[in-house]
C-alpha positions in Angstrom: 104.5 89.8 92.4 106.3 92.4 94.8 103.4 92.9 96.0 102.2 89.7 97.4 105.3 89.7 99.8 105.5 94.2 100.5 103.2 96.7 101.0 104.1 100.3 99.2 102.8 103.3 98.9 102.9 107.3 100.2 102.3 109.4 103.3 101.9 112.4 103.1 102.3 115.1 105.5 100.2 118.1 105.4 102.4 120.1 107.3 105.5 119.8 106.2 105.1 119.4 103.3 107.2 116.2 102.5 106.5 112.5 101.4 107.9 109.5 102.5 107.9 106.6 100.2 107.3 103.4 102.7 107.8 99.6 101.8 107.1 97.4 104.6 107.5 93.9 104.5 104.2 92.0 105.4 106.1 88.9 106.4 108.8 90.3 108.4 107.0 93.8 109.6 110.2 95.7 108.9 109.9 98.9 106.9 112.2 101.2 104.6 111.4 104.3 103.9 112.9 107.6 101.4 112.0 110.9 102.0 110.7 113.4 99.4 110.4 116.6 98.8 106.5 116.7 97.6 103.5 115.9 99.2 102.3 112.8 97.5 99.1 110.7 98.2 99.1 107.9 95.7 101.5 105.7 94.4 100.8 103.1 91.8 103.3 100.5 90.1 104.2 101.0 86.7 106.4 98.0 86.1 109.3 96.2 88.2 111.2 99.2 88.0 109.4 102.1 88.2 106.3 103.6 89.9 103.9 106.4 89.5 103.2 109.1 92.1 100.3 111.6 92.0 101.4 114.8 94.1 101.1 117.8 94.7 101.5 119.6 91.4 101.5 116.3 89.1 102.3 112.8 88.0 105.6 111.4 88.9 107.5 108.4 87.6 109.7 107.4 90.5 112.8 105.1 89.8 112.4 102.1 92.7 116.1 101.2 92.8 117.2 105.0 93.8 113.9 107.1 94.8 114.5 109.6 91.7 111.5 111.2 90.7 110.8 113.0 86.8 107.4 114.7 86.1 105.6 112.8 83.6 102.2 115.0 83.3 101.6 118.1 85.5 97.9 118.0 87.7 97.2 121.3 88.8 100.5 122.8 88.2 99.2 126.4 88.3 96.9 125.7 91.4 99.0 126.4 94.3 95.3 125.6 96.7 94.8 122.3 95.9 97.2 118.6 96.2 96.3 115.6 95.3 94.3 112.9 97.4 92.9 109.7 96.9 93.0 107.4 94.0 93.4 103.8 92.7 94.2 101.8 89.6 91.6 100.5 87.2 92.2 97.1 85.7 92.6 98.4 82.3 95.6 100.1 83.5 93.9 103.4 84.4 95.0 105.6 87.2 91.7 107.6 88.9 93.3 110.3 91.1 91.4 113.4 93.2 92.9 116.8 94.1 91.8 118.6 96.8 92.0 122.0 98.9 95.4 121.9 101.1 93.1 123.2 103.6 89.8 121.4 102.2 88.5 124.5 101.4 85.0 123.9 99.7 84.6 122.0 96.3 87.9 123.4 94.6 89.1 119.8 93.9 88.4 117.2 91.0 88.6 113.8 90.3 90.6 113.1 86.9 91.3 110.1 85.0 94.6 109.4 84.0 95.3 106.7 81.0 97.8 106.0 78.6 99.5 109.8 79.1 96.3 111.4 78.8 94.9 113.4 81.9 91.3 114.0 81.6 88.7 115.6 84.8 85.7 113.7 85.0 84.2 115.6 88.1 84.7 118.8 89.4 83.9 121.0 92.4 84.8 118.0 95.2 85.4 119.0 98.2 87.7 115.7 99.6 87.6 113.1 97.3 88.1 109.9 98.2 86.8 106.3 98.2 88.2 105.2 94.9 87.7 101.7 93.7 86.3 99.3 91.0 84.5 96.1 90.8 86.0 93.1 90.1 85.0 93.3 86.4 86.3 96.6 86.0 82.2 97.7 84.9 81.5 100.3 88.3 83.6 102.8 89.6 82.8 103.8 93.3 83.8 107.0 95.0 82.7 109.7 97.8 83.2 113.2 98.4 84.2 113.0 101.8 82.1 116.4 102.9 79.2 115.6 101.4 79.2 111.9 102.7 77.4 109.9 100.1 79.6 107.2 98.5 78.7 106.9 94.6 78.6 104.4 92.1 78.8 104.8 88.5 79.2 102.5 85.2 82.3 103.0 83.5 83.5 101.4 80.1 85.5 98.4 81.3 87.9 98.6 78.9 89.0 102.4 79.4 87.2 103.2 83.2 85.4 106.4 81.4 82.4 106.9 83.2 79.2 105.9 80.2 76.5 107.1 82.8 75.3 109.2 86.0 76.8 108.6 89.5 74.2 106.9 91.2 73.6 107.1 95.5 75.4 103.6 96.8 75.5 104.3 100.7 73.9 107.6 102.2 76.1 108.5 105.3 74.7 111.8 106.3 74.3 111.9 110.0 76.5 108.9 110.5 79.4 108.9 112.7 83.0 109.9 111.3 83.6 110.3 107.1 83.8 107.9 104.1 87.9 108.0 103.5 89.5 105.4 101.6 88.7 102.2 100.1 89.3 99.0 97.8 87.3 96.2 96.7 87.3 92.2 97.6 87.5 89.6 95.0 83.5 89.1 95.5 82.8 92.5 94.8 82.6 93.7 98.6 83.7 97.5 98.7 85.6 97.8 102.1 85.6 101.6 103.5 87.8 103.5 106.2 85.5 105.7 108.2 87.9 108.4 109.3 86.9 109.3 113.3 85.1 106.3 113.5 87.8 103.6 114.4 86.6 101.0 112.0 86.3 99.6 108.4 82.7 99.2 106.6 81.7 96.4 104.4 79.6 97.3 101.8 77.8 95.0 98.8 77.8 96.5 95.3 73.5 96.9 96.2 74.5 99.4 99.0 74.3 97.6 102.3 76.4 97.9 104.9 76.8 94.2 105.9 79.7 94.6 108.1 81.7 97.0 110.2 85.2 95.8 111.3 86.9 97.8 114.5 90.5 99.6 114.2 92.3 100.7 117.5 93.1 104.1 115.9 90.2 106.6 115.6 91.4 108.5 112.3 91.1 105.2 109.8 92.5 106.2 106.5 92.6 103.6 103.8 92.2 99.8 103.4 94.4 97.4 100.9 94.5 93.4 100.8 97.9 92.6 101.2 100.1 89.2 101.8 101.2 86.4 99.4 97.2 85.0 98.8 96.1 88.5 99.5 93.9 87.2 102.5 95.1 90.0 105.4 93.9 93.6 105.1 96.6 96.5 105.9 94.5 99.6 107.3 96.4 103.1 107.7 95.5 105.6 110.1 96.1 109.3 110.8 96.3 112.3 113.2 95.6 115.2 111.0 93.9 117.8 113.5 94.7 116.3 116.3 95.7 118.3 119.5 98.2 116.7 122.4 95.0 116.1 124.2 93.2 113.7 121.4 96.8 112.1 120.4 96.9 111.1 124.0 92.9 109.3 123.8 93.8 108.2 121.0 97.8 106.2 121.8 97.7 104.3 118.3 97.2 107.5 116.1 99.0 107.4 112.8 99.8 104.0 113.0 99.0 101.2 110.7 97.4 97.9 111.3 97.6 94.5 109.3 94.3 93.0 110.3 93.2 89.2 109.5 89.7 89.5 108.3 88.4 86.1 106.7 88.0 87.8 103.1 90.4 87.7 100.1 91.5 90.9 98.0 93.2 91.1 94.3 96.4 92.3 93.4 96.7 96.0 91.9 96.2 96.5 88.5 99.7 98.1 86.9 99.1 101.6 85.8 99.4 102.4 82.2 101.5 105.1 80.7 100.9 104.6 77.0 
């Protein structure tokens, strides 16, 4: 697969209000990018041709071979507050994807479930969602509101990844240093977790412990993703969002992103599906 031998996906800038779409090549470490004019957060690969981006105001299908982008299904067209955020592709094919404030004003965001052209929320009044990942056999969906800093589990129909129960407490953060941001899960079922301000990745089991903690030399850890031909090194992205000159200067690898070798093994992405 393409993506054994790139890593894709979308930055987006808060302030400016733009997106660039970034492939860098895992082998080479040599990077194209194509500008946008959105704010995007997620990108997930529809076939060999085409993509799927969740932005600002909706779903986009995004040609690879020229960057052209059509909407496919507005998400929160008539909200000019919110954008989307985090999200991640279910085996079945569906696409879970969060909006939240552009400011992260309090709980004015959701998390939605996108499948076969159907747009559905399955929780609202989120604050930063985030987190967004799936077991190995597609059974438990995890996920966190960033602000409130408890990361969730919850059953989900395997073949459809519709929640059949209550979100249930996984980790409880409270207190702890830095917030739950991004995450994926291992081929054994580990759920691996960006702790934005806290320079590292978490390791967590699917009981809830935190069984390892991994460091990253930029303090604003964003997301994690297994990436390379066996899937066996870990790409980590960072930020700098509300960061002054002074903390950009503590902090000299801000914004960048890392390929770390880890000693675990990932799974390809599931292909989202549109009908």
């Amino acid at each position: 697969m393409a993506a054994a031998r790139a890593a894709i996906w979308s930055g987006a800038s808060i302030m400016r209000l733009s997106v660039s779409v970034a492939v860098v090549s895992c082998r080479m470490r040599s990077s194209t990018s194509w500008p946008r004019g959105v704010m995007a957060s997620v990108l997930a690969v529809v076939d060999d041709d085409r993509q799927l981006l969740a932005t600002e105001n909706g779903l986009y299908i995004r040609d690879i071979a020229d960057g052209r982008l059509v909407l496919h299904t507005p998400l929160e067209s008539d909200n000019a507050l919110t954008r989307s955020n985090d999200g991640r592709t279910h085996p079945c094919g569906a696409l879970w994807v969060g909006t939240m404030g552009r400011k992260a004003e309090k709980s004015i965001g959701a998390i939605y479930h996108f499948y076969r052209g159907e747009l559905k929320c399955l929780y609202a009044g989120v604050t930063i969602p985030n987190a967004i990942c799936f077991s190995p056999d597609g059974k438990t969906a995890y996920f966190t509101d960033t602000k409130q800093a408890i990361l969730h589990r919850v059953a989900i129909d395997p073949s459809t990844a519709m929640p059949i129960g209550d979100p249930a407490t996984l980790y409880d953060h409270r207190g702890g240093e830095g917030g739950l941001d991004g995450a994926v899960v291992d081929a054994q079922g580990l759920i691996w977790n960006a702790r934005w301000g806290g320079s590292c990745v978490d390791v967590y089991t699917p009981e809830g412990e935190r069984v390892r903690t991994i460091h990253v030399p930029a303090k604003q850890t964003s997301c994690p993703v297994f990436v390379g031909t066996n899937f066996d090194r870990l790409l980590v992205t960072s930020g700098w969002q509300g960061m002054d000159d002074h903390a950009r200067a503590a902090d000299p690898h801000h914004g960048k992103t890392f390929i770390l070798d880890v000693g675990a093994t990932g799974r390809p992405e599931p292909r989202v599906r549109l009908a």
